[in-house]
C-alpha positions in Angstrom: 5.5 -32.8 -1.2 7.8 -31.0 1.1 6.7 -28.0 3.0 7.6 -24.6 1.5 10.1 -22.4 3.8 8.6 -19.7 4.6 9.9 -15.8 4.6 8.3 -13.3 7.5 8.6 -9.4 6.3 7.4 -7.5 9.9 6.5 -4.2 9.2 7.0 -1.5 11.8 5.7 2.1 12.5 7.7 5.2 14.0 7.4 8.4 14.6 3.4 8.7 14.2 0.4 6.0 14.2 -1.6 6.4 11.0 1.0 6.6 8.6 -0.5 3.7 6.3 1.3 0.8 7.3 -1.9 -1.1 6.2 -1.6 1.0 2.7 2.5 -0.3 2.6 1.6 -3.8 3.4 -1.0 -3.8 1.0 0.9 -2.8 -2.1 4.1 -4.7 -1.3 1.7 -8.2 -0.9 0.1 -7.0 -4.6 3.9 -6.3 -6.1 5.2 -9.6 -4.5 2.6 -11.7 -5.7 2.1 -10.1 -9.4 5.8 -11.4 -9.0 4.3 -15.5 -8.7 4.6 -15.9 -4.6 1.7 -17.3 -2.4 1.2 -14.3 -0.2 -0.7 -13.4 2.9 -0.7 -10.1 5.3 -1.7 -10.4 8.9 -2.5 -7.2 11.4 -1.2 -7.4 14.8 -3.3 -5.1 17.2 -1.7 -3.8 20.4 -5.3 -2.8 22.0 -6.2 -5.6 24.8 -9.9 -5.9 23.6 -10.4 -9.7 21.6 -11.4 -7.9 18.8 -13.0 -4.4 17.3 -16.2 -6.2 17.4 -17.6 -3.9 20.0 -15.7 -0.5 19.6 -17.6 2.3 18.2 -16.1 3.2 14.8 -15.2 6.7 16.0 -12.7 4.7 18.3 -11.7 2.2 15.5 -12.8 2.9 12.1 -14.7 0.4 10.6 -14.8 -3.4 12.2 -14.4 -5.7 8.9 -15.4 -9.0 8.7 -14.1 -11.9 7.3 -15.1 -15.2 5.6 -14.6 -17.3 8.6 -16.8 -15.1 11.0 -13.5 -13.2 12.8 -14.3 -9.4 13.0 -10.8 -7.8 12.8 -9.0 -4.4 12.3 -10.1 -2.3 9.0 -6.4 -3.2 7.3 -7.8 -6.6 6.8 -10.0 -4.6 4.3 -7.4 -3.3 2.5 -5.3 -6.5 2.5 -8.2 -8.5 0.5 -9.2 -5.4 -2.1 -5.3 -5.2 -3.0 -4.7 -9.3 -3.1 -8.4 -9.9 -3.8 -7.6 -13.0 -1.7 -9.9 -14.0 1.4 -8.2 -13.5 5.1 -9.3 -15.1 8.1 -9.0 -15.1 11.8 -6.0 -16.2 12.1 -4.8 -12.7 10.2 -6.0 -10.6 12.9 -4.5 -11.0 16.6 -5.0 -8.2 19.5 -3.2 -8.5 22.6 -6.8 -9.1 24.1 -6.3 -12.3 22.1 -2.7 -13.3 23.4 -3.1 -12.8 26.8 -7.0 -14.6 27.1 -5.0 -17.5 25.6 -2.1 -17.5 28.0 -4.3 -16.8 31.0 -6.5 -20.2 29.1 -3.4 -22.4 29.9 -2.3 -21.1 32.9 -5.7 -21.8 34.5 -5.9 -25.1 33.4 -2.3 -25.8 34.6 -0.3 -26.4 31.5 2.7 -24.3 32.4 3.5 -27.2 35.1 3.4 -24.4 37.9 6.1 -22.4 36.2 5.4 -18.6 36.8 3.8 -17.1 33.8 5.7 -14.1 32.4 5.9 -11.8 29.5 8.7 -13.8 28.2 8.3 -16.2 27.2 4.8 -16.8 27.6 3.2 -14.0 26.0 6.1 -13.9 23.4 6.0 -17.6 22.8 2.1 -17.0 21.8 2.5 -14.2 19.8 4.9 -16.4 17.8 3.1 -19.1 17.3 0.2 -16.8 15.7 2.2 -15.3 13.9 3.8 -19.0 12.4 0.3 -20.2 12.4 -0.5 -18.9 8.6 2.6 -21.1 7.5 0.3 -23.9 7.9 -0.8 -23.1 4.6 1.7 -23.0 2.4 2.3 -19.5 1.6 5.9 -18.2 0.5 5.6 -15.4 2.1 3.9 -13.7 5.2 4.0 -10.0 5.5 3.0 -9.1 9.2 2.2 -5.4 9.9 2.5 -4.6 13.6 0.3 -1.6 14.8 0.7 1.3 17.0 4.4 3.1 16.9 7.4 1.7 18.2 8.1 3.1 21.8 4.4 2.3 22.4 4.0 0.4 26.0 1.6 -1.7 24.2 3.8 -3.0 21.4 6.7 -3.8 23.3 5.7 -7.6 23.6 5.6 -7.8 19.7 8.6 -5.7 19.0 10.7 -8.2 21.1 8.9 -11.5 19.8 10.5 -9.7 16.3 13.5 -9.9 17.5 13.5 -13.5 19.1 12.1 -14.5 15.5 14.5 -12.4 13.7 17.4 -14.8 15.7 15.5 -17.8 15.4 14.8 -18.0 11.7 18.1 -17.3 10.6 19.4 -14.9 7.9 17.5 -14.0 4.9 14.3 -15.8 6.2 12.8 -12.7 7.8 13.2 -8.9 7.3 12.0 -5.5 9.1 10.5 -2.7 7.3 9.9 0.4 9.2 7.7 3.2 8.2 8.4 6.6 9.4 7.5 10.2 8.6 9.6 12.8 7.4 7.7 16.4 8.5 8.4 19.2 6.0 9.0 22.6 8.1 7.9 25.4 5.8 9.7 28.4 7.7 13.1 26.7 6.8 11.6 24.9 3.7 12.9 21.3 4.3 12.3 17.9 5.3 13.8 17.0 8.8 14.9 13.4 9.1 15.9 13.6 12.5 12.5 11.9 14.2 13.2 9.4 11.4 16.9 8.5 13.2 15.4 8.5 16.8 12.6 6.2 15.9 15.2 4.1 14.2 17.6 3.9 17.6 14.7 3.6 19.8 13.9 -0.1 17.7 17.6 -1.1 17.8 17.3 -0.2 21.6 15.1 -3.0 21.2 17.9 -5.6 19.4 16.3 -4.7 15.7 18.2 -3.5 13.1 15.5 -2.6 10.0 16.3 -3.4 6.6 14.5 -1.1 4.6 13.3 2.3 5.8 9.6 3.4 4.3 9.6 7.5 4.5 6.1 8.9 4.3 6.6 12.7 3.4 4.8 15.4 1.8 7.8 16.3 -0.6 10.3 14.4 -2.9 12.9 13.6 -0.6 16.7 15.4 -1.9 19.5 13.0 -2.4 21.1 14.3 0.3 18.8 13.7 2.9 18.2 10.3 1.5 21.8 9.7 1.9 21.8 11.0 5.3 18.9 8.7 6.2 20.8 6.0 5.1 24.1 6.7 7.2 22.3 7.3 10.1 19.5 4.8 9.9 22.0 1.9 9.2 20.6 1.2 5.6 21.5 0.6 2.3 21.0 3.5 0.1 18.5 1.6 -2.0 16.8 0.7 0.9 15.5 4.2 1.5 12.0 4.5 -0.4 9.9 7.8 -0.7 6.3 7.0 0.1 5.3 10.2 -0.7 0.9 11.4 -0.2 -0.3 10.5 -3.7 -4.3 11.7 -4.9 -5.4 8.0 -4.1 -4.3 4.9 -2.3 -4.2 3.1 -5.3 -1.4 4.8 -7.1 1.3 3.5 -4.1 1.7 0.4 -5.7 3.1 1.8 -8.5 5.2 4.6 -7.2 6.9 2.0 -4.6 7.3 -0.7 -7.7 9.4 2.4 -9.6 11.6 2.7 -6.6 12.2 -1.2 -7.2 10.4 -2.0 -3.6 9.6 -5.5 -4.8 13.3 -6.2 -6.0 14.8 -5.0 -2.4 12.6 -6.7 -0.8 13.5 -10.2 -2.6 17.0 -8.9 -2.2 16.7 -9.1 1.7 15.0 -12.6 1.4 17.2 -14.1 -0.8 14.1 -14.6 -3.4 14.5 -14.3 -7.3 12.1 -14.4 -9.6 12.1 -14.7 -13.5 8.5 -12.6 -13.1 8.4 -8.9 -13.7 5.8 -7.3 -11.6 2.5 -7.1 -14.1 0.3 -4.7 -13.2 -1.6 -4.2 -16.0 -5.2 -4.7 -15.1 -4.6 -2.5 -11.8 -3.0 0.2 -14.1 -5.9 -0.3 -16.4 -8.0 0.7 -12.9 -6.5 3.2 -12.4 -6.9 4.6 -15.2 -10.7 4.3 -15.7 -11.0 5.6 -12.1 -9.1 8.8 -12.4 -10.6 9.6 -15.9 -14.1 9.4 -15.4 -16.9 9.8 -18.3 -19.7 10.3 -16.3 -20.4 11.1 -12.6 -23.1 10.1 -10.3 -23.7 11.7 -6.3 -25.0 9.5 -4.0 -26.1 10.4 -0.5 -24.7 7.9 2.2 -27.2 8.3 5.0 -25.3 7.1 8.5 -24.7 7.8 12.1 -21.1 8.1 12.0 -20.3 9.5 9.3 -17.7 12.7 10.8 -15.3 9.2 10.4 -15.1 8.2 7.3 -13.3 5.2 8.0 -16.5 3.8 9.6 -17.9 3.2 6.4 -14.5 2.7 4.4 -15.6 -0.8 2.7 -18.6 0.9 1.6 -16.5 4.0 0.1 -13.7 1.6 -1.7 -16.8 -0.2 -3.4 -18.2 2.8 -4.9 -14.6 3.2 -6.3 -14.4 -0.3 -7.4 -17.6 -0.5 -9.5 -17.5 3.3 -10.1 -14.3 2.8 -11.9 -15.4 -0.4 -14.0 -18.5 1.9 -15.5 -16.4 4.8 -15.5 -18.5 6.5 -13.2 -16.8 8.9 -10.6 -19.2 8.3 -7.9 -18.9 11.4 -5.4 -20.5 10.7 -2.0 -22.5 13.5 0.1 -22.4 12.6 3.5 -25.1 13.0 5.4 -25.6 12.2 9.2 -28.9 10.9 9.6 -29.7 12.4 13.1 -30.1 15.7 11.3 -32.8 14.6 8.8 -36.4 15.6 9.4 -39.0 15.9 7.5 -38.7 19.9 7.0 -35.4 19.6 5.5 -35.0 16.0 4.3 -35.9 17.7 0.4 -33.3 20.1 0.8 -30.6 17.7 2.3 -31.1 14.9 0.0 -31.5 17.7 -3.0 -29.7 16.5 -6.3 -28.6 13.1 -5.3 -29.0 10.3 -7.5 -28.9 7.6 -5.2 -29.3 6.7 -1.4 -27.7 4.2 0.3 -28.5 3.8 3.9 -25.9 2.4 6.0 -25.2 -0.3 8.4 -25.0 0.6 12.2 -26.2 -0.3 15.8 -28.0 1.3 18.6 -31.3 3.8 18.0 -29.4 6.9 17.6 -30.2 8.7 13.9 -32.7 5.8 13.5 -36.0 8.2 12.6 -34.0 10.1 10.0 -33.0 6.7 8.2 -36.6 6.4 7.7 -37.6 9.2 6.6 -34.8 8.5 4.1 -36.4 5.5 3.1 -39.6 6.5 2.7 -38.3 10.0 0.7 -36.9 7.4 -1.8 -39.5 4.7 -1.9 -41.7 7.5 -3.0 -39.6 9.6 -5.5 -38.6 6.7 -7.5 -34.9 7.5 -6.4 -32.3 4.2 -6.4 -31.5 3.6 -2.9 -29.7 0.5 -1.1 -29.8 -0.3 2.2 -27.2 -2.7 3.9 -27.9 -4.7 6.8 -29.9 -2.2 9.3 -30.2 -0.5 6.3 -32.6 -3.5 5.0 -34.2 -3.5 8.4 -35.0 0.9 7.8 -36.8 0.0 4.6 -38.4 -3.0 6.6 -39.7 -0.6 9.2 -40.5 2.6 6.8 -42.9 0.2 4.8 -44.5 -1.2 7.8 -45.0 2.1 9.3 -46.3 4.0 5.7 -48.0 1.3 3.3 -48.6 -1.6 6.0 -50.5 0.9 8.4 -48.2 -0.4 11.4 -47.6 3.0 12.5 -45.9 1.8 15.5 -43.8 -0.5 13.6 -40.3 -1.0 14.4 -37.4 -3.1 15.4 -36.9 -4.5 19.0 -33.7 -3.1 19.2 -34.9 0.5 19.6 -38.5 -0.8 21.3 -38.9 -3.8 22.8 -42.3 -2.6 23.6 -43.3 -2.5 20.1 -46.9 -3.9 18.9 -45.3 -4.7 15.5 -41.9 -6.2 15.8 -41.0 -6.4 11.6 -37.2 -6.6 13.0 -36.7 -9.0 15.9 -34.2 -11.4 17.7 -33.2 -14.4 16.5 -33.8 -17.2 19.2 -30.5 -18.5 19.9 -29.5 -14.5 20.2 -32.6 -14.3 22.9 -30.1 -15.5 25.9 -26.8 -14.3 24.8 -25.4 -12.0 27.4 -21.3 -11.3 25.9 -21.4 -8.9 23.3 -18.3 -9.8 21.7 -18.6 -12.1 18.4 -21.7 -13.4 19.2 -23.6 -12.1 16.3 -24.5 -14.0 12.8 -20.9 -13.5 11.5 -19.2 -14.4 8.1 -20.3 -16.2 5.1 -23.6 -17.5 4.6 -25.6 -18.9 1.8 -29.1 -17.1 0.0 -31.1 -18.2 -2.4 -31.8 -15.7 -4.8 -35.5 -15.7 -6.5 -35.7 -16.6 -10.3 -36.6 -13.6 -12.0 -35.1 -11.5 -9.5 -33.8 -8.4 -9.8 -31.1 -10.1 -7.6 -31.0 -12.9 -9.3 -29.9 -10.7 -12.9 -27.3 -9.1 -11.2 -25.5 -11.6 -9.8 -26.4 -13.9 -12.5 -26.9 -17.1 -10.5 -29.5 -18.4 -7.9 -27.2 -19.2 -5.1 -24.8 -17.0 -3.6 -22.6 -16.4 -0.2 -22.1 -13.6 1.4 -20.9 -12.2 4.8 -23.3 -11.1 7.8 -22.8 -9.1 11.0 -26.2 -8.6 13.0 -28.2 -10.0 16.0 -31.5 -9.1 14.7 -33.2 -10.8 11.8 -36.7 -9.5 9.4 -39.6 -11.3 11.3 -41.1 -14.0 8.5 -44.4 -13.8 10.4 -44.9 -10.1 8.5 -43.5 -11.9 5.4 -46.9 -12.8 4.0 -48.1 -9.2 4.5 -45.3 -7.8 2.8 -45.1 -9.7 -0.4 -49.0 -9.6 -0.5 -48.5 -5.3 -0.6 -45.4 -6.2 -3.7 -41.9 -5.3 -1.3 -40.6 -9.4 -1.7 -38.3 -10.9 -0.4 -36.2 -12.1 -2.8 -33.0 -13.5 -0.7 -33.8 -16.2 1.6 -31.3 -18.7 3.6 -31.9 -21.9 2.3 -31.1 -23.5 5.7 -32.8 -21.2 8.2 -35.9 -19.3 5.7 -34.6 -16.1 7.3 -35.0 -13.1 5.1 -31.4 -12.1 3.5 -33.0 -9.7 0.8 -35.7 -7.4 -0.1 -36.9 -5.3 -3.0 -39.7 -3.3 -4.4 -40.5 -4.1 -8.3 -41.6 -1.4 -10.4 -38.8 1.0 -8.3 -35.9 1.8 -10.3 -34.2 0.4 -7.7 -35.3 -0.3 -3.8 -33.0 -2.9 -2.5 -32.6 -4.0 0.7 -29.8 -6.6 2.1 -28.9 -8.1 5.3 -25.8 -9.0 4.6 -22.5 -6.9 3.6 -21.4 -7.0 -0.4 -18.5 -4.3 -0.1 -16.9 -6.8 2.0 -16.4 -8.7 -1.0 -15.4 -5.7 -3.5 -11.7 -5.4 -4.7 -10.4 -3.9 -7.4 -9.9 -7.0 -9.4 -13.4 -8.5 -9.1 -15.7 -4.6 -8.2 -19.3 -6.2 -6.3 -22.0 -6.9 -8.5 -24.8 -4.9 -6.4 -22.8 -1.6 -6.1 -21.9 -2.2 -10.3 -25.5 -2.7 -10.6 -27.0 0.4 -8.2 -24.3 2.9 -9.2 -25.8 2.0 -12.9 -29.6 2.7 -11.6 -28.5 5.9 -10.0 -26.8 6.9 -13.8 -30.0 6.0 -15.8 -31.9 8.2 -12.7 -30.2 11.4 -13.5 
């Protein structure tokens, strides 16, 4: 079989960072495959860390996870929910990544004592990750570039665009550049001139974009869209309004009415006899913004002032929410401020808990008093990953009688160690993806309330933790009724706990709204959002 040729789209930022390049990415990879290609998106990161595996969320937002073990930038989150199609590591690169690789090669002498440079050794790299995904036989890669053009940091990828813009020939690659339009209110109108200078400053760099994405707060006139046009070197059609819509999930549809998907295959020199179905999405979104019932659920964390931290988790609720037609409103609640005086009052109405996944000791004692507030009060609560390892603690502590139970994270002193290290993590000294990352397999118990939800005994699911629930308190557990009902079928370790007779008191180590998209919403947060409904 001959090997497809392949069509890069490079998406660019001006003007501002955060304008939702991810968000643009997203919905054009969801248009152009509803249209029947084999599509991919890949994040290219100018930050020189390897990954966002050790940045606070405050810094990054949440650091997602995928299949193959790579932790990557939060876009790879949004990339899967809208394609509901695994990534991988090879659809995350930093600079950290680039230049370790370079420096790799240059140490063992394969440049043949040539000296090393920006170009075209770091360019030459950054091309062939970005070629890498072609491997597989997609039709079409879309890779968003992050940061805003002008940056320091992106200049390396900005010009390896332009060597592959040259290289691949016409109508085999295409640039699509995001930009804001501010509104002024004391003159009443949208000003497209940061639009224009962002625009010269990337043909200062030898690109010339083909479509110009305009984030803005307002419809933009024909005139100014015309102006944009002229000035930005574009076809008129090629100007699309990406105006701030009530959720992320309408800007598929508002870019496919502005015939995004057609300009785009117009560039690329693509037909297709397909129109652009989105019926099931539409269907979504409909359920989602016409809610029949509505549930609150606390989401008790450390960093919760950033929402982003815990955006998987927040995009689940959505998912499942939507599919019961449930508007599931979150309270959030930073878990350093709980106490025992006020916990009644903070957690006052909810109708479910979840407690979420973090690192370090900060916040810790309020997560268990969380726990123990809804063990007792017969209130649905889940607990993800250190979540799991909360309710593991709380129940040692308050039904066990280990009242100096805890995890040897936060005490390595402790008499009663129910969270510990895993051996092989006992030694490790680099931080950085050395965790229990990506997919791995549990075994769920017959009879399980696991077991009913996902309706099968085996399943696979994605990890990102050091420490493990210590099977030498395991007898002692199940014997006092909180069983563990997920086990790795390779290792015996612990992957999933809950309390029968609870409405619903589960704990797991692993991450399910890594797994939610909107096609296919996660079992467990379907099957909790419908405990805390039956609660109320």
């Amino acid at each position: 079989m001959s090997k497809k040729n392949t069509k890069y789209i490079f998406v660019t930022g001006g003007v501002t960072s955060s304008l939702g390049k991810g968000i643009v990415s997203a919905s054009l990879g969801l248009l152009l495959k509803s249209r029947g290609f084999n599509v991919t998106i890949q994040k290219l990161d100018p930050y020189i860390n390897i990954d966002p595996g050790t940045l606070n969320p405050y810094e990054h937002g949440e650091c997602y996870v995928t299949e193959d073990g790579a932790e990557t930038d939060l876009d790879l989150g949004h990339y899967e929910r809208y394609l509901d199609a695994p990534t991988s590591q090879n659809n995350n690169v930093t600079t950290g990544k680039i230049y370790q690789t370079v420096i790799e090669k240059e140490r063992k002498g394969d440049f043949l004592g040539k000296t090393v440079q920006v170009i075209p050794h770091i360019t030459n790299e950054i091309k062939r990750r970005i070629k890498i995904l072609s491997k597989q036989n997609y039709d079409i890669i879309i890779t968003e570039i992050g940061g805003t053009v002008g940056d320091i940091e992106s200049l390396p990828y900005i010009e390896t665009v332009r060597q592959l813009k040259w290289e691949l020939g016409e109508s085999n690659s295409m640039v699509i550049h995001l930009t804001l339009l501010p509104y002024l209110a004391s003159s009443g109108e949208l000003k497209t001139k940061p639009s224009q200078h962002s625009v010269r400053q990337l043909m200062e760099s030898g690109i010339m974009a083909d479509v110009l994405v305009c984030r803005t707060e307002h419809k933009i006139p024909k005139d100014q869209r015309a102006k944009l046009a002229q000035f930005c070197n574009v076809p008129l059609d090629n100007v699309i309004e990406c105006k701030d819509l009530e959720t992320i999930y309408e800007v598929p549809m508002y870019l496919q009415k502005q015939n995004f998907d057609d300009v785009v295959l117009k560039e690329l020199d693509l037909k297709s006899d397909k129109t652009a179905d989105l019926k099931d999405w539409k269907s979504f979104l409909k359920k989602f913004q016409n809610p029949k019932k509505t549930v609150e659920i606390a989401l008790v964390g450390k960093y919760v002032s950033l929402q982003d931290s815990y955006i998987s988790i927040a995009e689940a609720f959505k998912h499942a929410g939507a599919d019961l037609e449930t508007e599931v409103k979150v309270r959030w609640v930073y878990s350093g401020d709980i106490t025992e005086e006020n916990i009644k009052e903070t957690l006052k109405g909810v109708n479910g808990i979840l407690v979420a996944p973090g690192f370090g000791d900060r916040g810790i004692e309020g997560k268990v008093l969380t726990a123990k507030y809804a063990r007792e009060n017969k209130i649905p609560m889940l607990g993800i990953c250190l979540g799991m390892q909360i309710m593991t603690i709380e129940f040692a502590r308050n039904v066990l009688g280990h009242t100096k139970a805890n995890s040897m994270e936060f005490d390595t002193a402790t008499p009663d160690p129910v969270i510990s290290l895993m051996e092989e993590q006992k030694n490790v000294i680099d931080k950085g993806g050395t965790m229990r990352l990506g997919a791995w397999k549990c075994s769920l118990k017959n009879g399980s309330k696991l077991s009913d939800i996902y309706g099968s005994k085996n399943i696979s699911e994605r990890h990102r933790h050091r420490y493990e629930f210590n099977s030498d308190y395991l007898q002692e557990f199940e014997k006092n009724g909180f069983l563990a009902t997920g086990t790795n079928p390779e290792t015996g370790l612990v992957e999933a706990l809950e309390l029968p007779g609870h409405p619903f008191y589960v704990g797991v180590q692993y991450h399910p709204e890594y797994k939610s998209t909107v096609a296919t919403p996660h079992p467990l947060f379907r099957a909790f959002i419908k405990a805390c409904e039956t609660s109320k």
